[in-house]
C-alpha positions as CSV (number, residue, x, y, z in Angstrom):
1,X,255.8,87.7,39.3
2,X,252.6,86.9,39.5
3,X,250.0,89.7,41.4
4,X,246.2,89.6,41.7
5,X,244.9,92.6,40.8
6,X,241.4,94.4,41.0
7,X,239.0,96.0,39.3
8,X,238.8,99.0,41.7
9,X,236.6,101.8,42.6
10,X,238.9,104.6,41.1
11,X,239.4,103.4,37.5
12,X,237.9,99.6,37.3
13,X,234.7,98.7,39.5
14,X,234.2,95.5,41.3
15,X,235.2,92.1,39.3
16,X,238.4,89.9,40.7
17,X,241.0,89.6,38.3
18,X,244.1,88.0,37.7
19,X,247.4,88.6,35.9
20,X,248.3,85.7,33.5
21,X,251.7,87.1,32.5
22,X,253.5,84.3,34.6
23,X,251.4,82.0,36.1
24,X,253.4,80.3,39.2
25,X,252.8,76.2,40.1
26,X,250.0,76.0,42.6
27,X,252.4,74.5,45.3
28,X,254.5,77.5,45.3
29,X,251.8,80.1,45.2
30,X,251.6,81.8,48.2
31,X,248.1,82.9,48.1
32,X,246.9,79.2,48.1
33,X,248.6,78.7,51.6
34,X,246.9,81.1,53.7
35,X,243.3,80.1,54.6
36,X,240.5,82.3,52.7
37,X,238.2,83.7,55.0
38,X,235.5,84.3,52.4
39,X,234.9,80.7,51.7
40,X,233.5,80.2,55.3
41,X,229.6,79.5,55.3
42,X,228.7,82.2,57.5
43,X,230.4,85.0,55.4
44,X,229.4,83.8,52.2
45,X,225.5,83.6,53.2
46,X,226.1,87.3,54.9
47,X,227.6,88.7,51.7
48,X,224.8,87.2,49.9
49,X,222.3,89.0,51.5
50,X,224.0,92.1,51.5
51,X,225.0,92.1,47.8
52,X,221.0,91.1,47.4
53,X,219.9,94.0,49.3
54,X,221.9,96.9,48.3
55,X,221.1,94.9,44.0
56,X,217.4,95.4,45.1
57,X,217.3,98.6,46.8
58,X,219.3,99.7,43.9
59,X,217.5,98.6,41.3
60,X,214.2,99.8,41.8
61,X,215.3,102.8,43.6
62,X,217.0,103.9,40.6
63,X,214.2,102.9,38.3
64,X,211.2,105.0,40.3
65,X,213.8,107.9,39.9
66,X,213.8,107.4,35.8
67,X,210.4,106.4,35.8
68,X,208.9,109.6,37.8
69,X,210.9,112.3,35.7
70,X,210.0,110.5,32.7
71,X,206.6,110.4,33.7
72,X,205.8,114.0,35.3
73,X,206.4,116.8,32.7
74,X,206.9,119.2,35.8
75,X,210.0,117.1,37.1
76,X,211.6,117.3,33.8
77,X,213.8,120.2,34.9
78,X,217.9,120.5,33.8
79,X,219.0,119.4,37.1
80,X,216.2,116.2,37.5
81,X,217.4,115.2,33.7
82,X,221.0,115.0,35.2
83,X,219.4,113.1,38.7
84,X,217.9,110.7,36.0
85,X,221.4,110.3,34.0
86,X,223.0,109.5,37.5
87,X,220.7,106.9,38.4
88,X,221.1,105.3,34.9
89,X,224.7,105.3,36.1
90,X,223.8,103.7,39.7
91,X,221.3,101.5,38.0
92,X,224.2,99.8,35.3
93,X,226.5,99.4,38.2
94,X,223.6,97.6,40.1
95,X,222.5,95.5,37.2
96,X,226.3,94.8,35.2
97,X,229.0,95.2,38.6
98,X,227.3,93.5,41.8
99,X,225.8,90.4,40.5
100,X,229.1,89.4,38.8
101,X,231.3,90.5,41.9
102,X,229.4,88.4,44.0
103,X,229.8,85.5,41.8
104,X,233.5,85.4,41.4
105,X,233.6,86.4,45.1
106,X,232.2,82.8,46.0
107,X,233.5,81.1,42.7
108,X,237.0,82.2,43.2
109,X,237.6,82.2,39.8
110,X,236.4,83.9,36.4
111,X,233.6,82.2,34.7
112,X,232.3,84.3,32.7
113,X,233.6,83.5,29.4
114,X,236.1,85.8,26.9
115,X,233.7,88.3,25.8
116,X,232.6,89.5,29.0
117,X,236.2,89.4,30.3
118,X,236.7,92.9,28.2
119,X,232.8,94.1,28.2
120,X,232.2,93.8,31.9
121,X,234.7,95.9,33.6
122,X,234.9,98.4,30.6
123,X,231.0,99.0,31.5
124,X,231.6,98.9,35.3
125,X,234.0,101.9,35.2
126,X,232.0,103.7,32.8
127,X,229.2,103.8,35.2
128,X,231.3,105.2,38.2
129,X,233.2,107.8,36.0
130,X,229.8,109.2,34.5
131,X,228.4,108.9,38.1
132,X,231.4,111.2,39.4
133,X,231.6,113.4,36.1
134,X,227.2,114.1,36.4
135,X,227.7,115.4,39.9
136,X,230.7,117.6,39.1
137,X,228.3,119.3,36.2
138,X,225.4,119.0,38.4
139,X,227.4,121.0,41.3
140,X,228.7,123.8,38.7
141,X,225.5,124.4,36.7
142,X,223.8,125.3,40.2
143,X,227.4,127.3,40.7
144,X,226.7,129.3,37.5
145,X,223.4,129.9,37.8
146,X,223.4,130.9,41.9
147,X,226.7,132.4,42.1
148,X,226.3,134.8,38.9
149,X,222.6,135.3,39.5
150,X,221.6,134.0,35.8
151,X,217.9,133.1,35.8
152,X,218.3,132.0,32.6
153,X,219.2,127.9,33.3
154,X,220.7,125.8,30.6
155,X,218.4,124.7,27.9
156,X,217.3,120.9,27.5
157,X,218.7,120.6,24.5
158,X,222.4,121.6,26.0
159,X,221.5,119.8,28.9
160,X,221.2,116.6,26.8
161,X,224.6,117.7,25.0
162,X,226.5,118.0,28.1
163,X,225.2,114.1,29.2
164,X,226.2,113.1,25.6
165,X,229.9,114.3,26.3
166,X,229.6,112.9,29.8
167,X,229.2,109.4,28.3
168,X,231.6,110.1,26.0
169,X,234.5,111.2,28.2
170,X,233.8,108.7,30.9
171,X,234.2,106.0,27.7
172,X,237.1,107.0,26.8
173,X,238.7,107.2,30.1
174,X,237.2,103.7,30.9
175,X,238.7,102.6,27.5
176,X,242.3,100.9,28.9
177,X,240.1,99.1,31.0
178,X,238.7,96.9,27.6
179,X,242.1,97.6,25.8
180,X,245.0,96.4,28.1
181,X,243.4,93.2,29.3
182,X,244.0,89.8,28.9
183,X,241.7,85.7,28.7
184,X,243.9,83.2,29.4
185,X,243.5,79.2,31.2
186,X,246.0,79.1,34.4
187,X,247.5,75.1,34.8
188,X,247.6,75.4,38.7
189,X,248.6,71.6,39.4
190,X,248.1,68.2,36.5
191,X,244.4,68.3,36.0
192,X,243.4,71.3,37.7
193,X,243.6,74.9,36.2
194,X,241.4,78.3,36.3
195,X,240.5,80.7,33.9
196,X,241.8,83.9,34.8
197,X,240.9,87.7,33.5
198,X,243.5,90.3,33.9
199,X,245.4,93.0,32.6
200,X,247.7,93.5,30.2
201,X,249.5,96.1,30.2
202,X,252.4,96.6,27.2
203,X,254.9,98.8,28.8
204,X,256.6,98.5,32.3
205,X,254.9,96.2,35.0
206,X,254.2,99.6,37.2
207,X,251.6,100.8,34.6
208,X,249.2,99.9,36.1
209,X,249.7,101.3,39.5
210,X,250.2,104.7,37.2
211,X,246.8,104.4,35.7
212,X,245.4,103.4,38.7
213,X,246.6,106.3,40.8
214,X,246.1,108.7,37.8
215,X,242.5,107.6,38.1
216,X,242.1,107.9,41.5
217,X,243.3,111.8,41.3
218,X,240.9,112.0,38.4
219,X,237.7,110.4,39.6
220,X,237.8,111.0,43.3
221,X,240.1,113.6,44.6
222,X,240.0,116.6,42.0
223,X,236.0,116.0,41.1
224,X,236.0,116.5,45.2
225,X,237.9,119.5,45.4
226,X,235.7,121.1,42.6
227,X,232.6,120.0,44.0
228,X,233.6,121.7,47.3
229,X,234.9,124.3,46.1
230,X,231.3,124.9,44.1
231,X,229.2,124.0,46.9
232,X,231.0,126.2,49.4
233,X,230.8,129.2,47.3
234,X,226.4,128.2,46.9
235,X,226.1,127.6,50.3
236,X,228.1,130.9,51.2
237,X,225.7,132.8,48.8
238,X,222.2,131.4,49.8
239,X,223.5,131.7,53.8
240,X,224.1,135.2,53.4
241,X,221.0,136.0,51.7
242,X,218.2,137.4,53.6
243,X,214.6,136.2,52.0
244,X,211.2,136.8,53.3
245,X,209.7,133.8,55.2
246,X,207.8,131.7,53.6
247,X,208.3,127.8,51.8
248,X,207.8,128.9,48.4
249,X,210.6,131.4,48.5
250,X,213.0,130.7,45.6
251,X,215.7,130.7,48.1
252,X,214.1,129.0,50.7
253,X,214.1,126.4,47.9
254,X,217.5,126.8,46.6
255,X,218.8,126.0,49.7
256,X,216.9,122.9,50.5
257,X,217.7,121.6,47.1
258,X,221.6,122.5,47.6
259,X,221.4,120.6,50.6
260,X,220.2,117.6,49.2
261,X,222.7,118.1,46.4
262,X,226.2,118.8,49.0
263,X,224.0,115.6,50.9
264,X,224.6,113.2,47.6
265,X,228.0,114.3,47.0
266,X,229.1,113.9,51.0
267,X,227.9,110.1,50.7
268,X,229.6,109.6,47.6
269,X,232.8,110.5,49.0
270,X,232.1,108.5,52.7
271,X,231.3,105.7,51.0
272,X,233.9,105.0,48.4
273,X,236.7,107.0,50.7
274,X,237.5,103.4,52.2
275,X,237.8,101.6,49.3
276,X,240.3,104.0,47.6
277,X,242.0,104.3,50.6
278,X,242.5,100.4,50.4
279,X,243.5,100.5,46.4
280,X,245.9,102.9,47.5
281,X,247.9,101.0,50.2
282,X,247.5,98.0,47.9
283,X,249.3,100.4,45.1
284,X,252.0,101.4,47.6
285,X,252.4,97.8,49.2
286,X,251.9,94.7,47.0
287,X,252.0,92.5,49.8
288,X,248.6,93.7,51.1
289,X,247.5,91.0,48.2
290,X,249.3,88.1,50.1
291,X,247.2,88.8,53.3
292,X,245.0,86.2,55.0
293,X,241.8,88.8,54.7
294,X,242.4,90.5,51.7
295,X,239.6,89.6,49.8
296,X,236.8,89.5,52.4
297,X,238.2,93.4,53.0
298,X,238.5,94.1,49.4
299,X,234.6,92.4,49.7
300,X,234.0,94.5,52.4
301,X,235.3,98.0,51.6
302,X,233.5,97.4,48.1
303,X,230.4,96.7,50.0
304,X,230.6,100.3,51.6
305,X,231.3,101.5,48.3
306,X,228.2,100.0,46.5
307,X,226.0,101.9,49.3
308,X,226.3,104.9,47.6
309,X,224.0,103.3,44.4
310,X,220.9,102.9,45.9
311,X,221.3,106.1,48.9
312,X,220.7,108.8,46.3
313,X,216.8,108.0,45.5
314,X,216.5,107.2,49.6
315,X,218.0,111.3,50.0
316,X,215.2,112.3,47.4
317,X,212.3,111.4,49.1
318,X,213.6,112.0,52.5
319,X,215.0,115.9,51.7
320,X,212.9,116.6,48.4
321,X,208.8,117.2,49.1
322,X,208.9,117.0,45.1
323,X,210.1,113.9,44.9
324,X,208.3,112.2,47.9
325,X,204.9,113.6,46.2
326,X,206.2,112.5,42.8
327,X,206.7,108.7,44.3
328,X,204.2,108.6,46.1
329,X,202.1,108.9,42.8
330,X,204.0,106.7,40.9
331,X,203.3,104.2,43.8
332,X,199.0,105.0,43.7
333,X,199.1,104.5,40.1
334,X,200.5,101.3,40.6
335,X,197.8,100.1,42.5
336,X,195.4,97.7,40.8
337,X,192.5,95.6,41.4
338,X,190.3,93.5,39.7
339,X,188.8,95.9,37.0
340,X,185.9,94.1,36.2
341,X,182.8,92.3,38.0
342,X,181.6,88.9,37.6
343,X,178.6,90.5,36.1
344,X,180.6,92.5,33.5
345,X,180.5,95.8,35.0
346,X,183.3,97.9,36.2
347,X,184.3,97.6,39.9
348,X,183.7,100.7,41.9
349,X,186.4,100.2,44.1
350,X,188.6,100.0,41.5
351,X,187.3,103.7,39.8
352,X,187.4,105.4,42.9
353,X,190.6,104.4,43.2
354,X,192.0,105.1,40.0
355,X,190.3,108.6,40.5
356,X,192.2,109.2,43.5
357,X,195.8,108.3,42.3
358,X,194.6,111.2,38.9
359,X,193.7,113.2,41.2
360,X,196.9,112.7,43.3
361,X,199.0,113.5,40.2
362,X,197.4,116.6,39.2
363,X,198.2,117.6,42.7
364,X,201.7,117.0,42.6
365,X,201.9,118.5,39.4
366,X,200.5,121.8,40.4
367,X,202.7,121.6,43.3
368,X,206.0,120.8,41.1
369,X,205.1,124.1,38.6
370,X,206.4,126.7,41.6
371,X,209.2,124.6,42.9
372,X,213.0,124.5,42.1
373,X,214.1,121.3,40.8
C-alpha cells in the first residue's frame, strides 16, 4: 500500500515525503480526491509569513547568541559554550529544515534533487537530537555541580569533549534517516508523474512506526523525565537555601539562571508536545494521512514546533541581565557612520560613538567577571 509518510519532530524533522514502494494510479489514489486545504491562497500567503518570521527571528537570534559568547571572553563559561552549541543546533534547523518544508509544503512535491533527498533530513534530525541531547547535559552538569556542592565546574576542554560526543551520538541516531531512504519518479496518470523522497525500510512495513516510536521515547519523553527529575532536585536545593540578600549572591544567581534554564526546557516540551502527539496518532491510525486537513495540521503543529528555535535567545535577554548587557553591546558596536569628513578628517560623531560602545563593553565585561553563567 502506498502511505505518505513524514519527516517528524521525534526522529526526522520537517520535509514531506513519500513512499515509492508501490506507487498506486492517480485515479485511484485516495489522497488526490479530497480537496487540499493548503493550496488555498489565503493559507499559503499566512504560512509564508509565518515560516519567514520564525526563519528570521531564528536566524539572527541564534547568530547574536554565537556571536556574543564568541566575542566576550567573560561569557565564555561551560554552560554559555553549551547555550552556543544549542543555538548552532536551532540555527541548522532554521537555515537547512524551514526553508525546504515550506517549499514542498506549497510545491506538493519533492524538488530538490537525489542528493539532498538523503542529506536534508539526515541533517534536520541531527539538529533536533543535539538540541534535545545539549539540554539534558546542560540540566545534569548544573545537577552535579549544585546538588553535590562541587565548585569545581567542568573544564573547557571536557566541555568541548562532551559537545564532540553530542554530535556524535545525535549522528548516529539520525543515521537511518540517510540510510533507509529511497529517490524514485512516481507515473501518477500518461504524462504526468512526481518525484517522490521516502523511506525504505528493508524489513517489515511496521519498521518504521518502530523507529519512529523508539525515537520519540528517546528524544522527547525520557530526555524529559531526566531533565525534570534534574531540575526538581536544583530547584529543591536552591529553594531551601537560605542566602543573605543581596543580587550578587551566588545563589541568588544560581537560581535566576536555573530558572531561565527549567524556562528553555518547559518551551521545548510545549512546543513540540503537539506535534508528537500528532506523529503518534498518525503511528497508531494510518488513516489520519487520508484526512482532508492533514497536511495544513501536520503544517500547523510543525509550525508550533519550530517556535521553540528562535524562543531561546528571546528567554536570554528577557531573564539573563548578562545576556541583555552582552547584546546590547554587540548591537552599539554595530553602529556605524560615515568615518570620515569631506575634508579628510575623522568625524567626531562617529569617535564619540565608537568610544561609547568600548566603553559599554568594558562595562559588561566587569559586570560578567562576578556573575554565574
Amino acid at each position: 500500500m502506498d502511505d505518505i509518510s513524514l519527516v517528524n519532530g521525534s526522529s526526522k524533522v520537517g520535509v514531506w515525503t513519500n513512499n515509492v514502494e508501490s506507487p498506486i494510479p492517480a485515479e485511484s489514489h485516495p489522497l488526490l480526491e479530497l480537496g487540499d486545504s493548503t493550496k488555498l491562497l489565503e493559507v499559503q500567503v499566512v504560512l509564508i509569513l509565518a515560516y519567514s518570521t520564525i526563519i528570521l527571528l531564528g536566524v539572527v537570534g541564534n547568530s547574536l547568541v554565537i556571536y556574543v559568547v564568541c566575542k566576550f571572553k567573560t561569557l565564555r563559561t561551560v554552560t554559555n559554550f553549551f547555550i552556543a552549541n544549542l543555538a548552532v543546533a536551532d540555527l541548522l534547523v532554521n537555515t537547512l529544515c524551514l526553508p525546504f518544508t515550506l517549499a514542498y509544503t506549497l510545491l506538493g512535491e519533492w524538488k530538490f534533487g537525489h542528493v539532498l533527498c538523503f542529506t536534508l533530513p539526515y541533517a534536520q534530525g541531527l539538529a533536533v537530537h543535539v538540541s534535545t541531547v545539549t539540554l539534558n547535559v546542560i540540566a545534569l552538569d548544573r545537577h552535579r555541580c549544585i546538588i553535590y556542592h562541587l565548585e569545581t565546574r567542568m573544564s573547557k576542554d571536557n566541555c568541548f569533549l562532551v559537545i564532540g560526543v553530542t554530535w556524535v551520538i545525535s549522528a548516529v541516531l539520525a543515521s537511518p534517516l540517510a540510510i533507509f531512504r529511497e529517490y524514485g519518479i512516481v507515473d501518477l496518470s500518461p504524462g504526468k508523474s512526481i518525484e517522490v523522497c521516502g523511506e525504505k525500510w528493508p524489513g517489515r512495513s511496521t519498521d518504521g512506526t518502530l523507529y519512529s516510536i523508539s525515537m520519540l521515547l528517546l528524544q522527547y519523553v525520557l530526555p524529559l523525565a531526566v531533565i525534570s527529575f534534574a531540575y526538581i532536585r536544583i530547584w529543591s536545593k536552591l529553594r531551601n537555601h537560605v542566602s543573605p540578600a543581596g543580587r550578587n549572591d551566588p545563589h541568588h544567581r544560581r537560581r535566576k539562571t536555573t530558572k531561565m534554564l527549567v524556562t528553555m526546557v518547559v518551551v521545548f516540551a510545549v512546543s513540540w508536545l503537539p506535534f508528537h502527539a500528532f506523529q503518534l496518532a498518525i503511528d497508531i491510525d494510518s488513516s489520519v494521512l487520508v484526512t482532508r486537513h492533514f497536511r495544513l495540521l501536520y503544517t500547523l503543529f510543525h509550525i508550533v514546533a519550530m517556535c521553540s528555535t528562535f524562543a531561546n535567545p528571546l528567554l536570554y535577554g528577557w531573564m539573563n541581565r548578562n545576556y541583555r548587557s552582552a547584546f546590547a553591546a554587540a548591537f552599539r558596536c554595530k553602529q556605524r557612520l560615515d568615518s570620515v569628513r569631506p575634508d579628510g578628517r575623522e568625524n567626531t560623531l562617529v569617535r564619540t560613538n565608537t568610544k561609547k560602545a568600548l566603553e559599554a563593553q568594558d562595562k559588561v565585561a566587569r559586570h560578567l567577571n562576578a556573575t554565574d553563567v
